[in-house]
RODO-2510 file (C-alpha; in nm, 4 decimals, decimal comma):
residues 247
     n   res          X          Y          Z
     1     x     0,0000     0,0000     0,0000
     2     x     0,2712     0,2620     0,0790
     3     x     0,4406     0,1827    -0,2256
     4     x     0,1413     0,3884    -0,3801
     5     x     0,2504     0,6990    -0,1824
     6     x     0,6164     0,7176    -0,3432
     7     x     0,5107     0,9379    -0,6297
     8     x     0,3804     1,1778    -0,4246
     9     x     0,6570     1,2190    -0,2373
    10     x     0,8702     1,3939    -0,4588
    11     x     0,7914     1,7570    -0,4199
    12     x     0,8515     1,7842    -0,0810
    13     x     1,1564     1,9532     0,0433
    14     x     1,4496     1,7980     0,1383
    15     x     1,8167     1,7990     0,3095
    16     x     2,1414     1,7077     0,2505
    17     x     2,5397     1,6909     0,3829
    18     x     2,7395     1,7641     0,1112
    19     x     3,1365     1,7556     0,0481
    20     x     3,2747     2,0009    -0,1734
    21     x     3,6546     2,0179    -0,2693
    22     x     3,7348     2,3904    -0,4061
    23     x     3,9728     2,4115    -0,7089
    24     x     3,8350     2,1551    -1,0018
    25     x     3,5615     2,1391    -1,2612
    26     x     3,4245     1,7992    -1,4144
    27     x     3,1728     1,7477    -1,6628
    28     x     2,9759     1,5468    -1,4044
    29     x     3,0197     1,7907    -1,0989
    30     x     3,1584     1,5389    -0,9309
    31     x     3,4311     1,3798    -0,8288
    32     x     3,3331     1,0711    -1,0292
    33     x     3,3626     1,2929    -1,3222
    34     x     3,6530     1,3584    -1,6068
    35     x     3,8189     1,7068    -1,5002
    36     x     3,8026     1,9648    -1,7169
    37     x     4,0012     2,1990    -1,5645
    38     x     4,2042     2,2661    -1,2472
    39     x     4,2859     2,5964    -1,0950
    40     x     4,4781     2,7114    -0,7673
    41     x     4,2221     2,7695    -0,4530
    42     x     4,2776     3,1282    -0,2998
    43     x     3,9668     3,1222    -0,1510
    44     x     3,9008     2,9871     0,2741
    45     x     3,6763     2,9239     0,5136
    46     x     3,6233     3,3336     0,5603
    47     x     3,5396     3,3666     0,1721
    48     x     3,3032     3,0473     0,1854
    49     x     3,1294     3,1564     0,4558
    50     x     3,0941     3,5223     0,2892
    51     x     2,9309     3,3855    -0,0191
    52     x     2,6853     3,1717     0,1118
    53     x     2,4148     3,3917     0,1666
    54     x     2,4236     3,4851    -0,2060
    55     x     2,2856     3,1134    -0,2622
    56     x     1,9790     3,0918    -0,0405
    57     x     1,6242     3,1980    -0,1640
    58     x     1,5131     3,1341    -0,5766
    59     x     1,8018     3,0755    -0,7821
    60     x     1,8367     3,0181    -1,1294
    61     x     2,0237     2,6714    -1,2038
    62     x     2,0999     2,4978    -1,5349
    63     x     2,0681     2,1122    -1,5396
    64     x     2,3804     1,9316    -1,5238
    65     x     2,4306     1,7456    -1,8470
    66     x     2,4853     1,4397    -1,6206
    67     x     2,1291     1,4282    -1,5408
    68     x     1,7561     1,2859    -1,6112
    69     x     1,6436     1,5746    -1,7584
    70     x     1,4819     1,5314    -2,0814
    71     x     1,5383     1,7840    -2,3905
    72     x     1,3094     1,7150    -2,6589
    73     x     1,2424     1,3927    -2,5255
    74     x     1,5822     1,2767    -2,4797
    75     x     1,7703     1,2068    -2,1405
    76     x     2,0658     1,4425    -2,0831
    77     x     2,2425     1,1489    -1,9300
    78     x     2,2319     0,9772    -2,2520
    79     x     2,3539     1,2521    -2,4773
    80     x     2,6268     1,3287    -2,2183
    81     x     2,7564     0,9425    -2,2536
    82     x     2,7769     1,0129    -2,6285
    83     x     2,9815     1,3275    -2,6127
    84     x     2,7166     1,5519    -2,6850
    85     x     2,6430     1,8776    -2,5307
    86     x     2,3151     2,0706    -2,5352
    87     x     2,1695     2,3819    -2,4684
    88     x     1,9144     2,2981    -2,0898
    89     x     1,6533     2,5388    -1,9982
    90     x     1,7445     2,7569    -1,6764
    91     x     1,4818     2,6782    -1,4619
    92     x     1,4144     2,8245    -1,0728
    93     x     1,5103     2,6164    -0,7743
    94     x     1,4722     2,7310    -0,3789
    95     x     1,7199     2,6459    -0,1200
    96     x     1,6402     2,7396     0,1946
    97     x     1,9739     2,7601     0,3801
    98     x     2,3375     2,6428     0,3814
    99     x     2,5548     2,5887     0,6748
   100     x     2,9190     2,5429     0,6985
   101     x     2,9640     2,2607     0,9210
   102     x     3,3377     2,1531     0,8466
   103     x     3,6654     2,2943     0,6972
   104     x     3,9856     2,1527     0,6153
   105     x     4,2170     2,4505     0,5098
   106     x     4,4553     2,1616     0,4047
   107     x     4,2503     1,9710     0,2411
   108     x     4,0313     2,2542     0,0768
   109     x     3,7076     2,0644     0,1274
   110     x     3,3818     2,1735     0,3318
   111     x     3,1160     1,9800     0,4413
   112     x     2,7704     2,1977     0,4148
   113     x     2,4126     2,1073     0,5276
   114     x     2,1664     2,1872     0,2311
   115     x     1,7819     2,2703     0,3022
   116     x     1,6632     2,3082    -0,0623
   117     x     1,2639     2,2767    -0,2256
   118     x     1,2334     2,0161    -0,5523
   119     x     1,4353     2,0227    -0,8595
   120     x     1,7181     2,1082    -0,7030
   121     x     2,0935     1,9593    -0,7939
   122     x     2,3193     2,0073    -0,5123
   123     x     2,6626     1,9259    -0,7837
   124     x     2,4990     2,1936    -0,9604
   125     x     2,4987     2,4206    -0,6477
   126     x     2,8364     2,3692    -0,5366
   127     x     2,9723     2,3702    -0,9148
   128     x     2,8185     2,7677    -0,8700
   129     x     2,9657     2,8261    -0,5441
   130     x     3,2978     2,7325    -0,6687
   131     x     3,2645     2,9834    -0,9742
   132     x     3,1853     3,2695    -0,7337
   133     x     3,4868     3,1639    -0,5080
   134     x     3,7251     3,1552    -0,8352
   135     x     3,8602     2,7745    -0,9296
   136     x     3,5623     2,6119    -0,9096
   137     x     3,4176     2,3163    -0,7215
   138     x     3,3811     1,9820    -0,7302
   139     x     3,0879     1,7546    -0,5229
   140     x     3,3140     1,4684    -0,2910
   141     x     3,0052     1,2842    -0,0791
   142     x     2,6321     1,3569    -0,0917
   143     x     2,4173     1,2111     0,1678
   144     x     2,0629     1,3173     0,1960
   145     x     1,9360     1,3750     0,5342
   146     x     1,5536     1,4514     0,5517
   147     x     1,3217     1,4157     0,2631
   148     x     0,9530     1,4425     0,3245
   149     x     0,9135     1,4992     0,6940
   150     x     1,1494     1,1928     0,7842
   151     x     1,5135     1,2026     0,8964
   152     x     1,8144     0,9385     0,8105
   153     x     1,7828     0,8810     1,1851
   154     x     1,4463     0,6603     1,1120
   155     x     1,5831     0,4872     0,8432
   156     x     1,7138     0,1141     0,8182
   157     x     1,9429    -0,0557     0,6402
   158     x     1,8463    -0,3501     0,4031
   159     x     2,0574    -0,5282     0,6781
   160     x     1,8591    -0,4348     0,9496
   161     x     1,5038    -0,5028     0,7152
   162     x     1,6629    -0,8477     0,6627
   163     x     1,7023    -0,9081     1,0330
   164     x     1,3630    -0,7619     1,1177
   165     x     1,2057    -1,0214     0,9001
   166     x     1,3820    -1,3052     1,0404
   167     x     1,2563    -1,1648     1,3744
   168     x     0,9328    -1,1362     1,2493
   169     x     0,9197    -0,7895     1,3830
   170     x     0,9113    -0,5700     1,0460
   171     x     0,5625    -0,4242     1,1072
   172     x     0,6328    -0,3192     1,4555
   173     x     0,9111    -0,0723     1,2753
   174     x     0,7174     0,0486     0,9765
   175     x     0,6051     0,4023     0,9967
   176     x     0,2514     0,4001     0,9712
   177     x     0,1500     0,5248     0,5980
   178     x    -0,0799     0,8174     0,6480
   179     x     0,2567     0,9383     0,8508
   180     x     0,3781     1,0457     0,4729
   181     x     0,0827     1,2835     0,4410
   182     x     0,0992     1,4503     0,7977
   183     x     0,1168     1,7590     0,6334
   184     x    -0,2565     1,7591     0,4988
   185     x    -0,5428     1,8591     0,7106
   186     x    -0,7279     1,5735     0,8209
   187     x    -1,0794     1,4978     0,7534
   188     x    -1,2691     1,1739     0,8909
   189     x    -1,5719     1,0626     0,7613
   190     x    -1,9011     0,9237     0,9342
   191     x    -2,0337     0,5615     0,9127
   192     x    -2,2571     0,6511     0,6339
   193     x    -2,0045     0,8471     0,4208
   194     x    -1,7323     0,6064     0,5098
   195     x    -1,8349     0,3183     0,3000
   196     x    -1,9973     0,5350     0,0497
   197     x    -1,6247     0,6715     0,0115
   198     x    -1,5050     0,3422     0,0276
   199     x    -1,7023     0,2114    -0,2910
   200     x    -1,5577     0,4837    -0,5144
   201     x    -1,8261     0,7372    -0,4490
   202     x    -1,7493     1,1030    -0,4951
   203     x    -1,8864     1,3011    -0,2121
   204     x    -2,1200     1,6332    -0,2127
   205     x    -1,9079     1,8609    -0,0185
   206     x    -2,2340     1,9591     0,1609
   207     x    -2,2232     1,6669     0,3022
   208     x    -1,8792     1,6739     0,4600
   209     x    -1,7977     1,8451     0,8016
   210     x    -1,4834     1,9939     0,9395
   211     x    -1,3370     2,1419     0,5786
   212     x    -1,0716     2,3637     0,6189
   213     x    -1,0923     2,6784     0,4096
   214     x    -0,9574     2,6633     0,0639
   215     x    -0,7841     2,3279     0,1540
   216     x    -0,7666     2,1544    -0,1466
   217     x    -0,6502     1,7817    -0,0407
   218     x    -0,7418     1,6114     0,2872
   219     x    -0,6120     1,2722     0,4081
   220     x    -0,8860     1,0767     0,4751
   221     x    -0,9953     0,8393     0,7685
   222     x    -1,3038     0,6319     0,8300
   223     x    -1,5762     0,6568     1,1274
   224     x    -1,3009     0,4126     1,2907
   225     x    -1,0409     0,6216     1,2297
   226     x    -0,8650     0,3945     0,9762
   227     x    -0,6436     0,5588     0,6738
   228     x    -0,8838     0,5557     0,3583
   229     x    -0,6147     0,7635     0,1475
   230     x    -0,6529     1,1146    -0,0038
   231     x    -0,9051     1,2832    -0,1573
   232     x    -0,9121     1,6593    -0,3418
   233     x    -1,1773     1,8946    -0,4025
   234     x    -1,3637     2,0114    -0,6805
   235     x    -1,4609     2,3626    -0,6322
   236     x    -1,6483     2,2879    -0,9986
   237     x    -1,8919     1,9981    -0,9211
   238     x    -1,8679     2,0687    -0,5749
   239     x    -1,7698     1,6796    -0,4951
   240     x    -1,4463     1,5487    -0,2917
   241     x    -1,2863     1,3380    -0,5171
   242     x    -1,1127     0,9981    -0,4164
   243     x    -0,6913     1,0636    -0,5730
   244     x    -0,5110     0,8265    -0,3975
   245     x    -0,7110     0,5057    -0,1834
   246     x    -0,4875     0,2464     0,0114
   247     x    -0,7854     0,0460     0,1865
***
């Protein structure tokens, strides 16, 4: 059933720790990358630090070639593996905020923690950073921290899955599914309603108590308070509609 949800959890925002290494540029962004070109760093930790403000709120990024982006229906990736370089759409991403959380003068690396909306590349980000500094930059480790409300803390391993099964304890450490939609105002439906909704029936919004003003999608519980799924309105017909059901 939560597989369902997966789609829909794409837009949210999310976090990341990130490893840049000042200095290089590759055509992937990242280390993994050929390099293009190599420059000496005159830049620090007081320079960093300066220019980070410059990269929170809207920015304007170009797609990495090294990427899933599609240009007239083609994946970048797969033009980039041939050699081929195209012209990508700027497009407007949001990050939130960037903190310096290491420095190795030696090394000329920092470690920064990302808060950033959808569509964002974080090689992209710390290729720009690395422009502004002089030299460029190159992306080292990526590790994303929070992504839809949940943190790497409640994650598990495929190790730990593995060993939960054998234990026979699996469901006592899944995170309940209407968890992924915590954001959405709740709405719970009486007997009546409940297995109307539950047949596939759209519902008159007259009929429906405890609507939030201008919400447009609820998650949905039964008169037991079991997770029906998610429903939208339509301010045309006047109906909730059923979007996504997982009973």
């Amino acid at each position: 059933g939560a597989s369902k949800a997966v789609d829909l959890q794409l837009n949210h925002d999310k976090s990341y720790r990130a490893t840049l290494k000042l200095g290089a540029k590759t055509d992937t962004g990242d280390v993994t990358g050929t390099v293009l070109e190599t420059a000496p760093v005159t830049a620090g930790e007081a320079e960093l630090l300066a220019v980070l403000p410059q990269f929170i709120g809207p920015q304007l990024q170009v797609p990495p070639m090294y990427s899933a982006v599609s240009v007239e229906g083609k994946r970048l990736y797969d033009l980039a593996r041939k050699g081929i370089v195209v012209e990508r759409p700027t497009r407007t991403v949001v990050v939130h905020s960037i903190t310096l959380e290491e420095w190795d003068e030696k090394a000329q690396t920092a470690v920064l923690q990302v808060s950033c909306g959808k569509g964002t590349y974080i090689r992209t980000l710390l290729s720009d950073l690395g422009k502004v500094l002089g030299g460029g930059a190159v992306m080292t480790a990526l590790c994303r921290t929070k992504a839809s409300g949940f943190t790497l803390e409640q994650s598990y391993t495929f190790e730990d899955v593995i060993q939960f099964c054998r234990e026979g304890s699996l469901e006592q450490h899944l995170i309940p599914t209407d968890q992924l939609f915590h954001s959405l105002p709740k709405l719970v439906l009486s007997e009546k309603l409940t297995g109307l909704y539950r047949n596939g029936v759209k519902l008159s919004l007259q009929q429906l108590s405890d609507l939030v003003p201008h919400a447009e999608t609820y998650r949905v519980y039964g008169f037991d308070q079991s997770f029906l799924g998610t429903a939208c309105v339509d301010e045309d017909e006047q109906v909730l509609r059923i979007w996504k059901n997982f009973k």
